[in-house]
C-alpha positions in Angstrom: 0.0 0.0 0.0 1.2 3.5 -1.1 0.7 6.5 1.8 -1.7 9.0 0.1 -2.1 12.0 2.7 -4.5 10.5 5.3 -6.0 7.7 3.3 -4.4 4.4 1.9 -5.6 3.6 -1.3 -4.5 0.0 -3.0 -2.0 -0.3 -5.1 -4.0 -1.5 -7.9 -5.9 0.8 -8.1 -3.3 3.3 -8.6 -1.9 1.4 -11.4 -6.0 1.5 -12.5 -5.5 5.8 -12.2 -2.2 5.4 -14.5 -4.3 4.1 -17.5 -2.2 0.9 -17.4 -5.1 -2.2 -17.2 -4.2 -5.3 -16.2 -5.6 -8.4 -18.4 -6.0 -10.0 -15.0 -6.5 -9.2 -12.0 -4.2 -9.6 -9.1 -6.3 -12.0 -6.6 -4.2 -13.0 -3.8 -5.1 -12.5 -0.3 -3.5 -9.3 -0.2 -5.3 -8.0 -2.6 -8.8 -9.3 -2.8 -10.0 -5.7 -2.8 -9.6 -5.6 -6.6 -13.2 -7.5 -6.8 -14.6 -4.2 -5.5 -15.5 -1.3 -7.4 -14.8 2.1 -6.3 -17.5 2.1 -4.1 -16.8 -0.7 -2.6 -17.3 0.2 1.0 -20.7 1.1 -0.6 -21.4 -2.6 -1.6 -19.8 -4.1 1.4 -22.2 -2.4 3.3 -24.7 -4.0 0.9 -23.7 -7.0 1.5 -23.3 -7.0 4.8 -27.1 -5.8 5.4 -28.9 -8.1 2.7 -30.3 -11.3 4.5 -28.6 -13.9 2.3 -25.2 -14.8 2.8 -22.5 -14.4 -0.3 -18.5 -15.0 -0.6 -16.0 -15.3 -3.3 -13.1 -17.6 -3.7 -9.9 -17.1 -6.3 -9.3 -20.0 -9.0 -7.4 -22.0 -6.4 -10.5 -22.1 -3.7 -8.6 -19.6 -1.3 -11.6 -17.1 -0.4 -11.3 -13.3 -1.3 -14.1 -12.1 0.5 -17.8 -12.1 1.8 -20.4 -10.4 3.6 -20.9 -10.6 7.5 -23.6 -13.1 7.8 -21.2 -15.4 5.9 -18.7 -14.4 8.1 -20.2 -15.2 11.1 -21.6 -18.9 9.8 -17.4 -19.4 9.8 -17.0 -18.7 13.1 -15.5 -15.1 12.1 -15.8 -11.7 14.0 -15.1 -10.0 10.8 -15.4 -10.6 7.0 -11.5 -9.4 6.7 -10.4 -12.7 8.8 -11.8 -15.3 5.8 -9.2 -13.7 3.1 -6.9 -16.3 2.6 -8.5 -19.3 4.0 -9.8 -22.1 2.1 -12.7 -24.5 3.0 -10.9 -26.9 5.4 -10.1 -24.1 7.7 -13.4 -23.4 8.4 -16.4 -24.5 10.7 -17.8 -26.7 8.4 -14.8 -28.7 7.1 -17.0 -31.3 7.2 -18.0 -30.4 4.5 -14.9 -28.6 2.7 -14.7 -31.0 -0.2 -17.8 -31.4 -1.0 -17.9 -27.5 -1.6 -14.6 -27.8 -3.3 -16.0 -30.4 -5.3 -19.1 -27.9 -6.4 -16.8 -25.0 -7.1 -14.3 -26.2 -9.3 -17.0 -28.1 -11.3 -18.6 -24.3 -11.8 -14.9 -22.8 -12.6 -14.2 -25.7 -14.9 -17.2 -25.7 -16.9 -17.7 -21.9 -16.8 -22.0 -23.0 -16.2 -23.7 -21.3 -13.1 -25.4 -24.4 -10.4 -28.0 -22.9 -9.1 -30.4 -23.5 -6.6 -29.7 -26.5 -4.8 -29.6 -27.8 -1.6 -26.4 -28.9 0.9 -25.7 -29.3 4.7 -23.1 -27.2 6.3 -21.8 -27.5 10.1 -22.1 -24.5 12.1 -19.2 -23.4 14.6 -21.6 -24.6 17.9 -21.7 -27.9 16.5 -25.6 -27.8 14.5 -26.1 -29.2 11.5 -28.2 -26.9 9.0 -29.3 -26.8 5.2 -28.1 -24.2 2.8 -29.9 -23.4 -0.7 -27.0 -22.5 -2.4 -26.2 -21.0 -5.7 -22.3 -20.5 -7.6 -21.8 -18.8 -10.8 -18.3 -18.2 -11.9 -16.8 -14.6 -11.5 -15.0 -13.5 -13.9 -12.5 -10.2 -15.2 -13.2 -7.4 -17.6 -12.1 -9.9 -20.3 -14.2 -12.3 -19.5 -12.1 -14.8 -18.4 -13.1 -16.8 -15.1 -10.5 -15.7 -12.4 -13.2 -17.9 -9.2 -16.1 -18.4 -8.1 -19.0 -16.1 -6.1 -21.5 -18.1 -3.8 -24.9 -17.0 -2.2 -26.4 -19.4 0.5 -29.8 -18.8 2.7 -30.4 -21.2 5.6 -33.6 -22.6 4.8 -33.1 -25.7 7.7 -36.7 -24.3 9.7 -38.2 -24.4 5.9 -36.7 -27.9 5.2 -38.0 -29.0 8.4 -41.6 -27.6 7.6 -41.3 -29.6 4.1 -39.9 -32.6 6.3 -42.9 -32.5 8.8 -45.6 -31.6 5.9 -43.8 -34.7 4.1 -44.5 -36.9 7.2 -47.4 -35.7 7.6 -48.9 -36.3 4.5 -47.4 -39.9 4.7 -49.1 -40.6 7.7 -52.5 -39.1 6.4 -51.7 -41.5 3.7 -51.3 -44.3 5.6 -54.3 -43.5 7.8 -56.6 -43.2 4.9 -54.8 -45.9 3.2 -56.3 -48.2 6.1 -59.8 -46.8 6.0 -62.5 -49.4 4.6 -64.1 -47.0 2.8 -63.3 -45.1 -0.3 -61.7 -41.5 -0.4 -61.9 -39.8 -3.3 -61.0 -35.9 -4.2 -62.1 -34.8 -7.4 -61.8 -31.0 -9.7 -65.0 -29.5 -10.1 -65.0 -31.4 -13.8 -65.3 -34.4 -12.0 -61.5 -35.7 -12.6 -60.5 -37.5 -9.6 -57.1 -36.0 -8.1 -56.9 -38.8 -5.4 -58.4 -42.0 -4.5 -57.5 -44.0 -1.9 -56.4 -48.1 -2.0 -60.1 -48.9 -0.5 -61.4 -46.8 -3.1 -59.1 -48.6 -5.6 -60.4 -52.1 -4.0 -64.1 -51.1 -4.1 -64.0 -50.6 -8.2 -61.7 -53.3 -9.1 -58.4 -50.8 -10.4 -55.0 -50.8 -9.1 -53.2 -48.2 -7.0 -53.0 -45.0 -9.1 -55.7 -46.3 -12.2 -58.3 -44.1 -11.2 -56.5 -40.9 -11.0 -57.4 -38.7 -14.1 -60.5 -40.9 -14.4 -63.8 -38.5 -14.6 -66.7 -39.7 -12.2 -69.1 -39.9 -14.5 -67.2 -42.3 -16.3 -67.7 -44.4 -13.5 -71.4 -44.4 -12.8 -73.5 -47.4 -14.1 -76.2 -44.8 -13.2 -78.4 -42.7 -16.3 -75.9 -40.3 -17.4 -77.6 -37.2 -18.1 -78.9 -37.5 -14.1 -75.4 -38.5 -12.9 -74.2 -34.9 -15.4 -76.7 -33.1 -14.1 -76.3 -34.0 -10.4 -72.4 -33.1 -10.7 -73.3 -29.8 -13.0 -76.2 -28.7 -9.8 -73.1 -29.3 -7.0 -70.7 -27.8 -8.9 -72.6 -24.6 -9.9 -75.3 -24.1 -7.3 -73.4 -24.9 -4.1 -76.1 -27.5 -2.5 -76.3 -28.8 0.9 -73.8 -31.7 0.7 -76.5 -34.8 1.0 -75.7 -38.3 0.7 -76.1 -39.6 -3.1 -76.9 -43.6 -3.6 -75.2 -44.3 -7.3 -74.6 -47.1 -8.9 -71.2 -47.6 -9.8 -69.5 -50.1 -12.8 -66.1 -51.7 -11.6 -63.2 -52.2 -13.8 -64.7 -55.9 -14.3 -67.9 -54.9 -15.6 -70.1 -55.3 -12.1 -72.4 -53.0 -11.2 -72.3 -52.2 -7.3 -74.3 -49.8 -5.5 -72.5 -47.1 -3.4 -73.0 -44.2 -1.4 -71.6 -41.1 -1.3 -71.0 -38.7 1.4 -69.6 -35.6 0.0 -68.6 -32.3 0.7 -66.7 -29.2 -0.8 -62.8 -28.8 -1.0 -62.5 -24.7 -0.8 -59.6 -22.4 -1.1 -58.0 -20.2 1.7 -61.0 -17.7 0.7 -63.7 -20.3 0.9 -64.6 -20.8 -2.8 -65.1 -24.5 -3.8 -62.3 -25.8 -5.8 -63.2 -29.6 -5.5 -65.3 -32.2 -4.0 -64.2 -34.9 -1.5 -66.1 -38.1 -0.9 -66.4 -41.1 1.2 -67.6 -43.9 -0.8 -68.9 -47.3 0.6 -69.9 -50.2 -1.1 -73.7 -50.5 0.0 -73.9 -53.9 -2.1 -74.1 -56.2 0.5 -76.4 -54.3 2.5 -78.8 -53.7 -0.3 -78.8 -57.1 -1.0 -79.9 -58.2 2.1 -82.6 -55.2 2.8 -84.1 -56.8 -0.4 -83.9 -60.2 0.8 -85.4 -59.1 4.3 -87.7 -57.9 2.0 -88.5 -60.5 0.1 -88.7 -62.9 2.6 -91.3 -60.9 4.9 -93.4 -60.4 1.3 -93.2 -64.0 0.3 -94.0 -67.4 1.2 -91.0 -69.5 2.2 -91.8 -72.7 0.9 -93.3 -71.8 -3.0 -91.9 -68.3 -3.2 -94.8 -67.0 -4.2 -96.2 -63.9 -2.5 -97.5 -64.2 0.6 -100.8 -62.2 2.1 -99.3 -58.9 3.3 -97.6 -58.7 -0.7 -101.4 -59.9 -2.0 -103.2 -57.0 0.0 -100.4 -53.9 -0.9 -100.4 -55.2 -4.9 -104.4 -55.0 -4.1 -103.9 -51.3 -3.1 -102.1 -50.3 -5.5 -104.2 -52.2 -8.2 -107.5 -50.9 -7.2 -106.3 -47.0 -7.4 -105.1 -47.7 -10.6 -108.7 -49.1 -11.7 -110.4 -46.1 -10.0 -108.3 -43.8 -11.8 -108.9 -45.7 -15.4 -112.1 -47.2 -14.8 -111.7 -50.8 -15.5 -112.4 -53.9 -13.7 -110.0 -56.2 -11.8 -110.8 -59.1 -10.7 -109.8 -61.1 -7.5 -109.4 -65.0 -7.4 -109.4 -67.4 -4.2 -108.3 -71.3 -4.7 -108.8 -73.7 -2.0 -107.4 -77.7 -3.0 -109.7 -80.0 -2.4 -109.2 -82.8 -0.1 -105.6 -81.7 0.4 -105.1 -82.9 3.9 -105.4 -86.5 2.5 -102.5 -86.0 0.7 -100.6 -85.4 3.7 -101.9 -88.0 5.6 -101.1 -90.8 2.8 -98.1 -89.4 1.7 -96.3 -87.0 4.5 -96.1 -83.8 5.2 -93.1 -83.6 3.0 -94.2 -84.5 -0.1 -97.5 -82.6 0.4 -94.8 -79.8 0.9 -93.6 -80.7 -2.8 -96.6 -81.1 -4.3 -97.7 -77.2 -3.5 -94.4 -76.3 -4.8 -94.9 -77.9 -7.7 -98.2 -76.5 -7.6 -97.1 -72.9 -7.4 -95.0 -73.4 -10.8 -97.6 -74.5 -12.5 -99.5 -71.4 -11.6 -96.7 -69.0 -12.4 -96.4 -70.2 -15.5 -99.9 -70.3 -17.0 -100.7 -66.9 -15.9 -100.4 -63.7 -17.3 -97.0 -61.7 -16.6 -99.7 -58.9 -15.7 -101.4 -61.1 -12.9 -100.4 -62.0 -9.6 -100.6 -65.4 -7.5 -100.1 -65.5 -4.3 -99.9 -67.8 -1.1 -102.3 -67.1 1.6 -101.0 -70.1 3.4 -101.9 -73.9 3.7 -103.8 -74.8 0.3 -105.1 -71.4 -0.4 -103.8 -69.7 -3.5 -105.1 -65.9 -5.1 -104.9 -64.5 -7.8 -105.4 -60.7 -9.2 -106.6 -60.5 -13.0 -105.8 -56.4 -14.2 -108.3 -55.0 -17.1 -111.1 -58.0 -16.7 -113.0 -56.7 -19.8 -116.3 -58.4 -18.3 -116.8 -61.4 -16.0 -117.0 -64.3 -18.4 -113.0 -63.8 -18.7 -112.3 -64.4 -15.3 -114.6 -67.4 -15.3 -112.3 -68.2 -18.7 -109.1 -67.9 -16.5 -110.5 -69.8 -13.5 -111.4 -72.7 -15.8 -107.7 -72.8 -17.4 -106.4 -72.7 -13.6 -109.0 -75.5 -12.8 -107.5 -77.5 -16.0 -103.4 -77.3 -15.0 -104.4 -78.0 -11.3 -106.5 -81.1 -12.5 -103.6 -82.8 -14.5 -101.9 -85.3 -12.3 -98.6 -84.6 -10.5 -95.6 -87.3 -10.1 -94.0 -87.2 -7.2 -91.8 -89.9 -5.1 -92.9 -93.0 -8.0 -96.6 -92.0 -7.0 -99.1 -89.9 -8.9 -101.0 -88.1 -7.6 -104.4 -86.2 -8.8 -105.9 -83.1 -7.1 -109.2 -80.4 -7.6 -110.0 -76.8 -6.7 -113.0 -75.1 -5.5 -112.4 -71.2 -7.0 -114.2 -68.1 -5.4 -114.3 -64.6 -8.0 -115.2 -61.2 -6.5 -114.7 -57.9 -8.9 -113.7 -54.3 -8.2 -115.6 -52.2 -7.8 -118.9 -54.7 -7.9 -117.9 -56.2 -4.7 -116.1 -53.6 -3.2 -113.5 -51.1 -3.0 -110.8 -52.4 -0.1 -108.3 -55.6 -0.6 -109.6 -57.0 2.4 -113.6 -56.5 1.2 -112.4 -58.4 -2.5 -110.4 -61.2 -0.6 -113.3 -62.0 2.1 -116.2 -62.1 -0.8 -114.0 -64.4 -3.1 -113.8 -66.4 -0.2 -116.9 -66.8 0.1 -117.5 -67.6 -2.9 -114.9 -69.9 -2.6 -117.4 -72.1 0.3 -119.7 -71.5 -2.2 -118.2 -73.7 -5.2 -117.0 -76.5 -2.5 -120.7 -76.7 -1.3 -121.9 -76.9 -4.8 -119.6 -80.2 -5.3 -116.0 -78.6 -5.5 -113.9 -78.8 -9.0 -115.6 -75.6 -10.0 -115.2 -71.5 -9.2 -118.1 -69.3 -8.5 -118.3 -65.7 -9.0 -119.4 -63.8 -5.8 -123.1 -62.2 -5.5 -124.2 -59.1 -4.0 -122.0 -55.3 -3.0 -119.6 -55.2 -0.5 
């Protein structure tokens, strides 16, 4: 250094004021102030105050400089005290060749690396991450002459990632062991997630329904299933359950529910929908086999009395309401307790089975037959155009019941005595068209069985 009055101004910078410029650039310790401008207490200042941390080393990985936050991550009181070190005399030697490693590659090859991530020890022992980025510095001419580094602790951000990773693995795993389906869709209906039950439920592998729209999905009409999705998606509804029917990947058709609700933004708009879905086969299944069996008769199948009186109800306010007649048949075999007590009570058990498909099958698809229990047997006739058809029909039923039955090597040969009552002649309740066709029923067995009788009088 040259004495200059009061102030001390480097010596290359004289040789700068003499209009003789160097090609290079001294860089050795002694002179890493040639990096700096002339106002460079101006940008050390700058650098000391900005909240990221920046140094530059010479081609040799000696360090020339850097701000104070850098400084202090060394173990340095002062920026001054890094000139002249390299790597492996620092607090995170540790580390030293892996950053030696990083910064030659960048002199070397003359290409920045930016933005990645590295540990570094810190002088009380912590170990922290760094986003780092290196560009090579170069002279006037261009040439590289080292390296310049800015670094930002980001450890409490990769912890945050860290924790958020765990805990979205863990929310994974939780709904990954849920046995229903979770599913998170766009407001298009394009599922964004789906969960391994949800997987399970439909038949796909792990991932196959992502990218899938719903509607694709539903074995259900698809203009309702479109419309359904268009109302939730546009008119914000009260999330309700929906019952769908969904096709799996194998072609089944299963029915599910739905419990949904809205996925929103940080301002509350719907951006999504997320649902719970669960397989309701099973259970459907079985409500309509509850059903069934308390509407039909165990042992033919056929329906029983409570089925007989409800079709009744709902036959005779269809009459009303179009004005024709229906008709209303009751069957009693005749001397069927003898067949039991030659045979059994087993094989009188087949023969009214046997019985019952004969009846199903010589009847219309529009009629019902039914089992009132022991050896009685109705039957409901829809759009009688006038009484002599039910008398037709009665006959015909008279006819398959008379033609003998085989059963266990024996045959067997059976009658019926057959009551008719009409709507609205006779009455207008189930229970007023039953009682007079029973009647009428006594009424044919008096007359010598084998034959129906229509029923006299109003009800």
């Amino acid at each position: 250094m040259v004495d200059h009055g009061r102030k001390k101004i480097p010596q290359a910078r004289l040789r700068a004021g003499r209009g003789r410029p160097r090609r290079r650039p001294d860089l050795s310790p002694g002179s890493a102030s040639v990096l700096l401008p002339e106002s460079g207490r101006l940008l050390q200042l700058v650098l000391d105050t900005i909240p990221a941390r920046v140094f530059w080393k010479d081609r040799n990985l000696v360090y020339l400089g850097c701000n104070r936050l850098c400084a202090l991550d060394a173990g340095l009181e002062s920026p001054e005290q890094i000139i002249g070190k390299n790597d492996f005399e620092l607090g995170w030697r540790e580390q030293a060749t892996q950053y030696r490693m990083d910064d030659r590659s960048v002199i070397e090859t003359g290409q920045p690396k930016l933005d990645y991530q590295e540990p570094q020890r810190t002088p009380d022992g912590r170990l922290i991450r760094l986003r780092t980025s290196k560009i090579p510095l170069r002279d006037s001419q261009g040439d590289i002459v080292g390296v310049m580094g800015v670094y930002q602790e980001v450890t409490e951000q990769r912890l945050a990632q860290d924790a958020l990773r765990e805990s979205e693995v863990r929310f994974r795993t939780l709904v990954d062991l849920l046995p229903l389906g979770v599913e998170e869709a766009d407001l298009q209906g394009i599922i964004q997630f789906s969960n391994l039950a949800h997987h399970k439920i439909l038949g796909y592998s792990p991932g196959e329904l992502i990218g899938k729209n719903i509607l694709e999905l539903s074995a259900s009409s698809p203009e309702a299933t479109r419309n359904l999705l268009r109302k939730i998606t546009t008119e914000q509804l009260e999330p309700q359950p929906v019952y769908d029917k969904q096709r799996t990947q194998d072609g089944r058709v299963i029915d599910v529910r739905r419990d949904w609700n809205y996925l929103r933004d940080a301002e509350g708009r719907p951006i999504g929908l997320v649902s719970l879905i669960t397989d309701i086969s099973e259970s459907k299944r079985m409500e309509a086999y509850l059903k069934h069996i308390a509407t039909h008769d165990p042992l033919t199948d056929l329906p029983n009395r409570a089925y007989l009186y409800e079709h009744l109800r709902h036959a005779i306010t269809l009459a009303r309401r179009n004005q024709y007649t229906l008709a209303v048949l009751y069957l009693d075999i005749d001397g069927f307790k003898s067949v039991n007590d030659s045979f059994g009570h087993p094989t009188g058990d087949l023969l009214l089975w046997r019985i019952s498909k004969r009846f199903r099958r010589n009847i219309r698809q529009s009629d019902l037959v039914a089992r009132l229990g022991g050896d009685e047997f109705a039957f409901v006739l829809e759009r009688v155009k006038q009484p002599e058809d039910a008398g037709l029909v009665a006959e015909k039923i008279l006819r398959v019941l008379a033609r003998p039955f085989r059963l266990q090597g024996a045959e067997i040969q059976i009658t019926g005595s057959i009551g008719i009552s009409f709507y609205p002649e006779h009455g207008g309740k189930p229970a007023t068209l039953v009682r007079k066709a029973d009647q009428a029923m006594y009424q044919a067995k008096r007359a010598g069985k084998n034959r129906y009788q229509q029923a006299g009088g109003e009800g």
